[in-house]
C-alpha positions in Angstrom: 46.4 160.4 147.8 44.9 162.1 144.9 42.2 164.8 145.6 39.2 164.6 143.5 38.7 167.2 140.8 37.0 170.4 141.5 34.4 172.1 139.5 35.5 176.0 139.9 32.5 178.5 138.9 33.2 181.9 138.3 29.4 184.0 137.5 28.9 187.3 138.7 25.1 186.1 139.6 25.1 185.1 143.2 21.4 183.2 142.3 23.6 181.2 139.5 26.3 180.1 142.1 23.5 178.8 144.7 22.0 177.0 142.3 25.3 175.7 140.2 27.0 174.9 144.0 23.6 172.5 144.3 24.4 170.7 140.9 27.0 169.5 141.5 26.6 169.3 145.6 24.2 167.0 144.7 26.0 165.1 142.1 29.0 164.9 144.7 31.0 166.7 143.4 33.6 168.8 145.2 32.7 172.8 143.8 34.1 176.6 144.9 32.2 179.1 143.5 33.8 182.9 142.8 31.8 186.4 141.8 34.6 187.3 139.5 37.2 186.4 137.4 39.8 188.4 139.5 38.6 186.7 143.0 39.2 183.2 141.1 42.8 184.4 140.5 43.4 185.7 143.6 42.3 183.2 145.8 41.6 179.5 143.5 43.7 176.8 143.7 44.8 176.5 140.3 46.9 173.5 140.6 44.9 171.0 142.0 42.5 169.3 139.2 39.6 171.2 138.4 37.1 171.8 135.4 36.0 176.0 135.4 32.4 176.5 135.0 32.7 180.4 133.4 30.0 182.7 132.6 30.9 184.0 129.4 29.7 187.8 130.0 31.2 189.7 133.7 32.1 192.8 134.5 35.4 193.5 134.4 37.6 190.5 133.4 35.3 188.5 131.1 35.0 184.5 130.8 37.2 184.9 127.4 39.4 187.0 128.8 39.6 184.8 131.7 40.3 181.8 129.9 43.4 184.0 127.6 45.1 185.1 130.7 45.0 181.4 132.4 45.8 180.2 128.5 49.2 182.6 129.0 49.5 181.6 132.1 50.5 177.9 131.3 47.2 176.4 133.6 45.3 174.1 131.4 42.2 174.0 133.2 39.4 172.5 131.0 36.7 174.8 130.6 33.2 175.0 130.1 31.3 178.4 129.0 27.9 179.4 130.7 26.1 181.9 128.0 22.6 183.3 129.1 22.0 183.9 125.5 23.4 183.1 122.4 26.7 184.6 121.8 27.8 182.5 118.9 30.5 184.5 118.4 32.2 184.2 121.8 31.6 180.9 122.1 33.1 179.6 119.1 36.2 182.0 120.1 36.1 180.3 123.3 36.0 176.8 121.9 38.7 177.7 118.9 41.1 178.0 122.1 40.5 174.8 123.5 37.5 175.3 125.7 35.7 171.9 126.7 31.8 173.1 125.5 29.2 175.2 126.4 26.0 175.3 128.3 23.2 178.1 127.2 21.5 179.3 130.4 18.8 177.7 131.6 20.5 174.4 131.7 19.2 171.1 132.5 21.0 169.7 135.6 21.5 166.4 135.6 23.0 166.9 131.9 25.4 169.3 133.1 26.4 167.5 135.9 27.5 164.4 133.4 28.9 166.5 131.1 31.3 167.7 133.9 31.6 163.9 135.0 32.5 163.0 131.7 35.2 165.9 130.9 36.7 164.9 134.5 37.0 161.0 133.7 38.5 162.2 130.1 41.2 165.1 130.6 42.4 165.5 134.0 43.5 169.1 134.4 47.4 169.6 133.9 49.1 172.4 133.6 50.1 173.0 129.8 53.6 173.1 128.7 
């Protein structure tokens, strides 16, 4: 049996991890939520199917950096940037290397929670080759 995908959420805001683990809690979908890039890699399950939810701006290991070293890494997790502000720059280096979208904090719920659903009905995660 195949296990449901799993939105993974790594934000350094405890508030924003309440309130993301709702989203999709309420949309039914299965979520984990991390403080930190580096608790993510230490203790996600990176092979299972999954879409990240990553704040673009943490201490330490940032949401780009993030997505290079998972990128180097081989996992092919698709992911989706969370920007309190616009950080144009970042976010079109994030998309250039194959990042899913973006979502500019405060977001509107029910359209995150569909544009989750629809990146997990389109592109299952894989690992890449």
């Amino acid at each position: 049996m195949t296990r449901d995908p799993t939105v993974l959420v790594v934000d350094d805001d405890n508030f924003m991890r309440a309130a993301l683990r709702r989203v999709f809690t309420v949309a039914s979908i299965p979520v984990e939520t991390f403080a930190s890039a580096s608790e993510l890699l230490a203790t996600g399950d990176l092979s299972a199917p999954a879409v990240l939810l990553l704040d673009v701006m943490m201490p330490g290991m940032t949401g780009l950096e993030l997505q290079a070293t998972l990128r180097e890494r081989g996992i092919g997790i698709p992911v989706i940037f969370l920007t309190a502000k616009s950080q144009e720059a970042e976010i079109q280096r994030g998309l250039s290397l194959g990042a899913s979208g973006y979502v500019t904090k405060p977001f509107d719920a029910l359209t995150l929670g569909q544009h989750v659903k629809d990146i997990i009905s389109k592109e299952p995660s894989k690992k890449t080759q």
